[in-house]
N, C-alpha and C positions, 0 to 999 in steps of 0.2 A: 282879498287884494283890491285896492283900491284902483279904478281905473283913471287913467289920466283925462282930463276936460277935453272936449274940441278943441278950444282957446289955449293947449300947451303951449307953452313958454319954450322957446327954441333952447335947447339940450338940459328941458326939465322932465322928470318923472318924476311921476307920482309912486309912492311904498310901495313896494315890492316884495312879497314872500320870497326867505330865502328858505321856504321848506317845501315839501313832498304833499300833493296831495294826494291821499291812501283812502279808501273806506268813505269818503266825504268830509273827511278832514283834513287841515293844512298838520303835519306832523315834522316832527325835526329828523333830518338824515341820522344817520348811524354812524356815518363817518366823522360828523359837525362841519366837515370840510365844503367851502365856497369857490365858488367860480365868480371873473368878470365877466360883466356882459359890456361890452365896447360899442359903442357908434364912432360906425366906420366913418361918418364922414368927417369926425372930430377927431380921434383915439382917444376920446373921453370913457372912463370909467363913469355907466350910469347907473348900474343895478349889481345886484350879484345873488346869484340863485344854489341852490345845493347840488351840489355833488354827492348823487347819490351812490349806492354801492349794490352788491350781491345781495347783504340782508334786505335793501331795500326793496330790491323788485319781487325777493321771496315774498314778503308782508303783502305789497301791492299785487300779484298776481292771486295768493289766497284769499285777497279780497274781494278779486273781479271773480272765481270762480266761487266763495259764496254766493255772491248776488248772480249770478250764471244760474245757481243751481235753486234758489230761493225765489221770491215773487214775482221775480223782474222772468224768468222765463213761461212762469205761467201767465203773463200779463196778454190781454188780447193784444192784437196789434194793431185795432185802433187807439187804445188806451197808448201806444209809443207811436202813433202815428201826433196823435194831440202835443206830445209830449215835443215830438220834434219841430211842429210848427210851431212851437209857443220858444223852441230854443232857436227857430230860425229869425222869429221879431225882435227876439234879443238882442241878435247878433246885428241885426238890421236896427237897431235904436242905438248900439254902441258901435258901429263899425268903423268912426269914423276917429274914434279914440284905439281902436282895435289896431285900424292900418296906421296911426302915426305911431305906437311900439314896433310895429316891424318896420317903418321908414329909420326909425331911431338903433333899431336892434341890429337889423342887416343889408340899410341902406339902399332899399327898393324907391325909386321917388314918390313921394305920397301922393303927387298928381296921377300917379301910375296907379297907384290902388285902389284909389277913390273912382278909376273910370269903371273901366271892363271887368277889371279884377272883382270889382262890388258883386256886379251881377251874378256872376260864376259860382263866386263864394257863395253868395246865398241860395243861387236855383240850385247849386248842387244838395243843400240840405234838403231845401222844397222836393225837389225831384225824387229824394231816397223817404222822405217821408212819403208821398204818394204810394213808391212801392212795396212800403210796408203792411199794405193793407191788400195787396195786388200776390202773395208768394204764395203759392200754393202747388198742390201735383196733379197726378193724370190717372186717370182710371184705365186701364189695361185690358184689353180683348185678348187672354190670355188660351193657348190652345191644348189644354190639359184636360179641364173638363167644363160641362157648361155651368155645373155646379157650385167651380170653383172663382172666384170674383178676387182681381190683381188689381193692386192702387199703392200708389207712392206715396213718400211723406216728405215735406222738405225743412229739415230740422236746423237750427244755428249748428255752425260747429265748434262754437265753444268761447275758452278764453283766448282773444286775440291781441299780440305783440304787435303795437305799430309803431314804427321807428322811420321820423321824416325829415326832409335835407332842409337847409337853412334859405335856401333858392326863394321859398315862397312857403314861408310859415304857417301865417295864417290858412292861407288856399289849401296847403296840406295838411292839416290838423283836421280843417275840417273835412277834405277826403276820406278822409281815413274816420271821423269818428259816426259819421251820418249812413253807411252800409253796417260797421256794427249797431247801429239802436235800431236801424229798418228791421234786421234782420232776427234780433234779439241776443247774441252778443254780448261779451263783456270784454274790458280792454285794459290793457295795459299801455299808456303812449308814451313815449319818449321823444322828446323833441331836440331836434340839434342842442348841443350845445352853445354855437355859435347866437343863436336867434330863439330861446324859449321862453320870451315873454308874453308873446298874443297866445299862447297851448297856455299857459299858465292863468291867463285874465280867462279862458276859455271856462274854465273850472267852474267859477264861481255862477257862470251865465247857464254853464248845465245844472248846476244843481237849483239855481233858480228856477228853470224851467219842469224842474219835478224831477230831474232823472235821480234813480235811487244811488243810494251808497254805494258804493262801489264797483258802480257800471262802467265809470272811466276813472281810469285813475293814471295818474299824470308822476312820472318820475324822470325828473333832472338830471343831468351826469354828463361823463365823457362818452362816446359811442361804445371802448374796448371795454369798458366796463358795465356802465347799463344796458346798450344793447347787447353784448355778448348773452352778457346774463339772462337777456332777454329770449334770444335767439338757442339758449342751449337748456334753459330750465322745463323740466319734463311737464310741469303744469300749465304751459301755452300749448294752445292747439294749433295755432296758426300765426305767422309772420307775415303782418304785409309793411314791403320795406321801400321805400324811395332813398337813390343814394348812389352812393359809385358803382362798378363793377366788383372790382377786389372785396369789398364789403359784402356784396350782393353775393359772392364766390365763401365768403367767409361763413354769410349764414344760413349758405342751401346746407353748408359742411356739416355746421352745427344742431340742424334740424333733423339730422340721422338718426337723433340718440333714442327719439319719439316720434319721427317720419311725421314730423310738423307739417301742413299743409304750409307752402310758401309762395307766397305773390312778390315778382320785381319789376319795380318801374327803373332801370337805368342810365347807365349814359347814351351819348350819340357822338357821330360825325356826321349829322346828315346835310344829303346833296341837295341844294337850291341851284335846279336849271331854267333859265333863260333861254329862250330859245330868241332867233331874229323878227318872228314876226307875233313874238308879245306887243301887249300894251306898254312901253316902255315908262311911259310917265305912270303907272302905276306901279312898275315892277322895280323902278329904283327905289320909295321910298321901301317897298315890300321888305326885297331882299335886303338892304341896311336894316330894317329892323329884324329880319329875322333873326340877327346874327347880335344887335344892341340892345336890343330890349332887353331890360334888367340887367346891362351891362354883360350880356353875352352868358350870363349861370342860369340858362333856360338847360336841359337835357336836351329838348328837341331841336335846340338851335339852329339856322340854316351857316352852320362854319363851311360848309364847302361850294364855293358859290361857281358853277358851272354857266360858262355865257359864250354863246355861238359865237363861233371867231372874227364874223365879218360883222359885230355889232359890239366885242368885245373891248377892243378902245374906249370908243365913246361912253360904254355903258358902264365900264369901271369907273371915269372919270368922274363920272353923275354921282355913284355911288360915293365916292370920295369927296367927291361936293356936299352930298349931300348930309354926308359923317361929318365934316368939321362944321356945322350951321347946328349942329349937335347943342343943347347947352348940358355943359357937364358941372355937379355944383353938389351942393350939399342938399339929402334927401328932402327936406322940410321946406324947402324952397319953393315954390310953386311952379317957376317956370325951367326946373330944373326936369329935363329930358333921361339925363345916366345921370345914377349917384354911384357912389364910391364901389370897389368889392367888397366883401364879406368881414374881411380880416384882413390883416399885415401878411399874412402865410398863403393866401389867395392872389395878394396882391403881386408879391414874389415870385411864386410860380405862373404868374399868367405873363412876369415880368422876364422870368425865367423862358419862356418858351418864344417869346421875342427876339431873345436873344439867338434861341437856336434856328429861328426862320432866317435871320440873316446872315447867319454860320454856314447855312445851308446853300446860300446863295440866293435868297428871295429880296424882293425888294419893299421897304416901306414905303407906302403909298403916301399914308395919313398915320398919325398917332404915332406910336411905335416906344412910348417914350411916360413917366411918371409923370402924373404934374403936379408943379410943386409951388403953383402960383399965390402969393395972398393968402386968403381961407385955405386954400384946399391944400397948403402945405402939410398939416396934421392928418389930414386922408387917407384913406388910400386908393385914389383915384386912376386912371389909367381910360387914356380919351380911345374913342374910336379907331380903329387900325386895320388898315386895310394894306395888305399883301400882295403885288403882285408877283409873276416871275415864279410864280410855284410848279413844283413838279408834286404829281401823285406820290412820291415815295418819298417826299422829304417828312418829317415828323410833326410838323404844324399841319399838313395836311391828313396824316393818320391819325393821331390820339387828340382825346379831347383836351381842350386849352381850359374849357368854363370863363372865358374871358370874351371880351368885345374886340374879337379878333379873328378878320374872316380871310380864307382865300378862293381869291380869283382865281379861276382856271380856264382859258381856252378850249373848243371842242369845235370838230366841226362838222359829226354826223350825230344821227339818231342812235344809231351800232354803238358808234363810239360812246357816247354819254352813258349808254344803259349800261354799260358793262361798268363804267369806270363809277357809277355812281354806286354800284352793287358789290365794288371791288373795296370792303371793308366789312370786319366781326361784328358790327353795332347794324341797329336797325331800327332805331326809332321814329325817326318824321325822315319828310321830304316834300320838297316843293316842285313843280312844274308851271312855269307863266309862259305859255303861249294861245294864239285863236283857233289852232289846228285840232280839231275835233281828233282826229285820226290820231296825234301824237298824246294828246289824252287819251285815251281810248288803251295804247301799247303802254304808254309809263304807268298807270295805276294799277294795270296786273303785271307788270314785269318792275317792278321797285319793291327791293324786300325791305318792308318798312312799314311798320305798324302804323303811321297815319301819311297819307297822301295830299299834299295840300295841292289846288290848281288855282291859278290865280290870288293868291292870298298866301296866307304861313301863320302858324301854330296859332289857330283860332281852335279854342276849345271849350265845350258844354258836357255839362254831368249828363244827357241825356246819348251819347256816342262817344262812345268805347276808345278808351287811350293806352296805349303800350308799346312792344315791342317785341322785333324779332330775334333771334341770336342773342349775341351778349347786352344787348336792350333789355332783356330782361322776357317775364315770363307772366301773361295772366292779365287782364286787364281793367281799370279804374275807369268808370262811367259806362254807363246804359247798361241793358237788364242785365249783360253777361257777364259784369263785377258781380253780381248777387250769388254766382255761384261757387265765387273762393269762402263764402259764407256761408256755406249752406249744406251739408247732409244729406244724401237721397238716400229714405229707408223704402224699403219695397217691403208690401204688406199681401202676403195670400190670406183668403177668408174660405175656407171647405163651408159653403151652403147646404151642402148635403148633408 
C-alpha cells in the first residue's frame, strides 16, 4: 500500500488495497466483495477496501496461530523488544500521512492528531516495547517441604481477536497491536469498517519493521461478519474489543463456546462536575471539550455536565460562548476545531437524539441543528449543542448520544451530585473541577468510574490504566495491568529432593 505524501492534495489518496492482509501477504477476499470508505466531510467516495468473510478470518486466524506456535514464540524478548522500536520510528517517520487517512477516513481534524494524539500513539508502542523485556514471575516460599522449590511462568496466551471502533483508528490499532508483540502474541485485527485505512497502511510498516508473517494479520469487513467470526471461531484465545455495549454483550455471548479470555473497553455517560469554587476560566474551556473533542465520539466523553447551582447560569453561558467560537469545517483544514461525524448514520442518530431532548422538554442552548452551509453542505457535520433544562430521567441524559452534545444539569450539594452522578449502568470517566482538597478527596473514591479526572478531562498515557466499570466494559488498556489480559500464569513445582 502506497502511503499518501505529507503534501496530500485535499480529497486525494493515494492506492489503496482492496485485499486482506493474511500470513504477510496482501490476498484477495473470498467473497470479491468491496466496501466504500466515505470522507465524512465530503460524502466523497475515496477508497474501497474488502469485505471480508467467515473463510477469511479462518485463513487469517491459522495463520497468526502458525506463527503463535513457530519462531516468533521462541524469539527472546529483546529480539520484539528491537522489533518494536524500529516499528515505533516508523510510525513516527509516516505519521503524518498516517493521521491525514484517518482525518480523510473518519473525520477527526488533522490538527487534532498531529498534536497529543502523536505523542500517545507513539509512547504507547515505546512504553509496551519497554515491557517487553520487563514480564517475567515470582519464586514462591512455598510451605510443603523445604525441599520442594515453587515459581511461576508468565506465558502469552495465544491468538488474539482485536476488533477496534472508528472513534480514533489509528490510536486504537495501535493499542491493541503493541501488548500483543510485548507479550509475544499473535493477532487477528479487524478494524471498523467505517475507518480502516491507517490499520491497513499499518501492515506494511510492521512487516517493514521485521515482524514475522503472520504475527498481525489485518481483516476488513462488516463487524456482524468479521467480527462475529471473530469472536465465536474456537481458534482465538482472546478478544479485546473497543466498541458499543450491545456488541460488547454480543461477544462475551460468543466467547462461551471456548471461554475466550475477553477485554472491553465500552461506552459511557460520564458526569463532568463543577463545582462553585473551581477555576472557572479553566473549567469552561475544560468541560466543552470534554464533551467536543472529536466531535463528542470520545466513549469517555464528559456528556453530563453537572454545575453547582449558584454558578450555574453564568457557567453554562460561558460554555455556550465558548461552543459557538468553535470552528466546525472540513477535517484537512487546519484551523478546523470539529470535523464532521463518522457517517451519514451517525449523523442521524446524533440528529435523531436532538430531536428527542426537545421532545422531552429541554432546551437548545447552541447548535441543535445540521449544517448545511457552503462546503459543509456534503458533510455531515452537526455544530456544538448544548442543552439546558434537563432532567436526569430524560433519554439524552441517560444513553449515549456519540455526538457533540452535552447536558447541563443544576446541583446544589456534594450528597446530591454523588449519588446522581453514580445513578447510571456505564462507568467509564469522570471529571471533578474544584480547589476543595476535601471534595477531591470523597469523589475519587466514591465515583464508580474507571478514570477520575480533577481539574482536567480525558487526558490519557499508555503508562496508566484506562477502562471501566459496569457496562463500561471490563479489564484494562495501558500500564502494567493490560499485560495481564495477555498473559498465562503457569505455576511450576520442582521436588529437589
Amino acid at each position: 500500500m502506497q502511503l499518501p505524501a505529507d503534501s496530500l492534495a485535499r480529497r486525494r489518496l493515494g492506492p489503496a488495497p482492496n485485499q486482506l492482509f493474511i500470513d504477510g501477504q496482501w490476498v484477495d477476499s473470498r467473497s470479491g466483495k468491496q466496501l466504500d470508505c466515505v470522507n465524512p466531510s465530503t460524502g466523497e467516495v475515496i477508497a474501497r477496501i474488502a469485505a471480508g468473510n467467515v473463510q477469511d478470518v479462518g485463513l487469517a486466524v491459522a495463520a497468526a496461530r502458525r506463527a503463535f506456535e513457530g519462531p516468533w514464540r521462541q524469539m527472546l524478548p529483546h529480539d520484539r523488544q528491537a522489533i518494536m522500536l524500529r516499528f515505533a520510528d516508523l510510525v513516527d517517520r509516516h505519521y503524518d500521512a498516517l493521521a491525514t487517512l484517518d482525518a480523510m477516513d473518519m473525520g477527526a481534524p488533522l490538527a487534532r492528531l498531529q498534536g497529543g494524539s502523536r505523542q500517545r500513539a507513539l509512547g504507547g508502542v515505546r512504553f509496551y516495547a519497554g515491557l517487553a523485556t520487563a514480564i517475567g514471575g515470582q519464586t514462591i516460599a512455598n510451605s510443603v517441604s523445604r525441599a520442594m522449590a515453587s515459581y511461576t511462568l508468565r506465558e502469552p496466551v495465544g491468538v488474539v481477536g482485536a476488533i477496534i471502533p472508528w472513534n480514533a483508528p489509528l490510536g486504537s490499532a495501535l493499542c491493541k497491536i503493541a501488548p500483543v508483540l510485548a507479550t509475544g502474541c499473535t493477532m487477528v485485527l479487524k478494524p471498523a469498517e467505517q475507518a480502516s485505512l491507517s490499520s491497513l497502511a499499518l501492515a506494511e510498516l510492521l512487516a517493514e519493521a521485521g515482524v514475522p508473517p503472520g504475527v498481525v494479520n489485518i481483516v476488513t469487513g462488516l463487524g456482524d461478519t468479521v467480527g462475529a467470526a471473530l469472536a465465536h471461531h474456537p481458534g482465538v484465545d482472546k478478544i479485546a474489543f473497543t466498541g458499543s455495549g450491545p456488541v460488547g454483550q454480543s461477544i462475551v455471548r460468543a466467547s462461551a463456546g471456548n471461554l475466550k479470555r475477553v477485554t472491553l473497553e465500552l461506552g459511557g455517560k460520564s458526569p463532568n462536575i463543577v463545582f462553585a469554587d473551581a477555576d472557572l476560566d479553566a473549567a469552561v474551556p475544560g468541560a466543552a471539550m470534554a464533551i467536543f473533542g472529536n466531535s463528542g465520539q470520545v466513549c469517555a466523553a464528559g456528556s453530563r455536565l453537572f454545575v453547582e447551582r449558584k454558578i450555574y447560569r453564568e457557567f453554562v453561558l460561558r460554555v455556550v460562548a465558548y461552543a459557538n467560537q468553535l470552528k466546525v469545517g472540513d477535517s484537512l483544514d487546519a484551523d478546523t476545531v470539529l470535523g464532521p461525524l463518522v457517517s451519514r448514520e451517525q449523523m442521524e442518530r446524533v440528529l435523531g437524539y436532538i430531536d428527542i431532548g426537545r421532545q422531552e422538554g429541554a432546551r437548545a442552548l447552541s447548535g441543535g441543528q445540521r449544517l448545511v452551509e457552503g462546503k459543509l453542505a456534503s458533510g455531515y457535520f452537526v455544530p456544538p449543542t448544548v442543552f439546558g433544562d434537563v432532567d436526569d430521567g430524560m433519554r439524552i441524559a441517560r444513553e449515549e448520544i456519540f455526538g457533540p452534545v452535552v447536558c447541563a444539569i443544576p446541583f446544589d450539594t456534594i450528597d446530591e451530585v454523588e449519588q446522581r452522578a453514580n445513578a447510571t449502568p456505564y462507568g467509564l470517566g469522570s471529571g471533578v473541577w474544584t480547589r476543595d482538597i476535601h471534595k477531591v478527596q470523597r469523589l475519587t473514591r466514591s465515583l464508580r468510574a474507571g478514570s477520575v479526572w480533577v481539574n482536567c478531562y480525558s487526558v490519557v498515557e499508555a503508562s496508566v490504566p484506562y477502562g471501566g466499570y459496569r457496562m463500561s466494559g471490563y479489564g484494562r488498556e495501558g500500564g502494567l495491568q493490560s499485560l495481564d489480559a495477555y498473559l498465562e500464569t503457569k505455576a511450576v513445582w520442582v521436588n529437589a529432593g
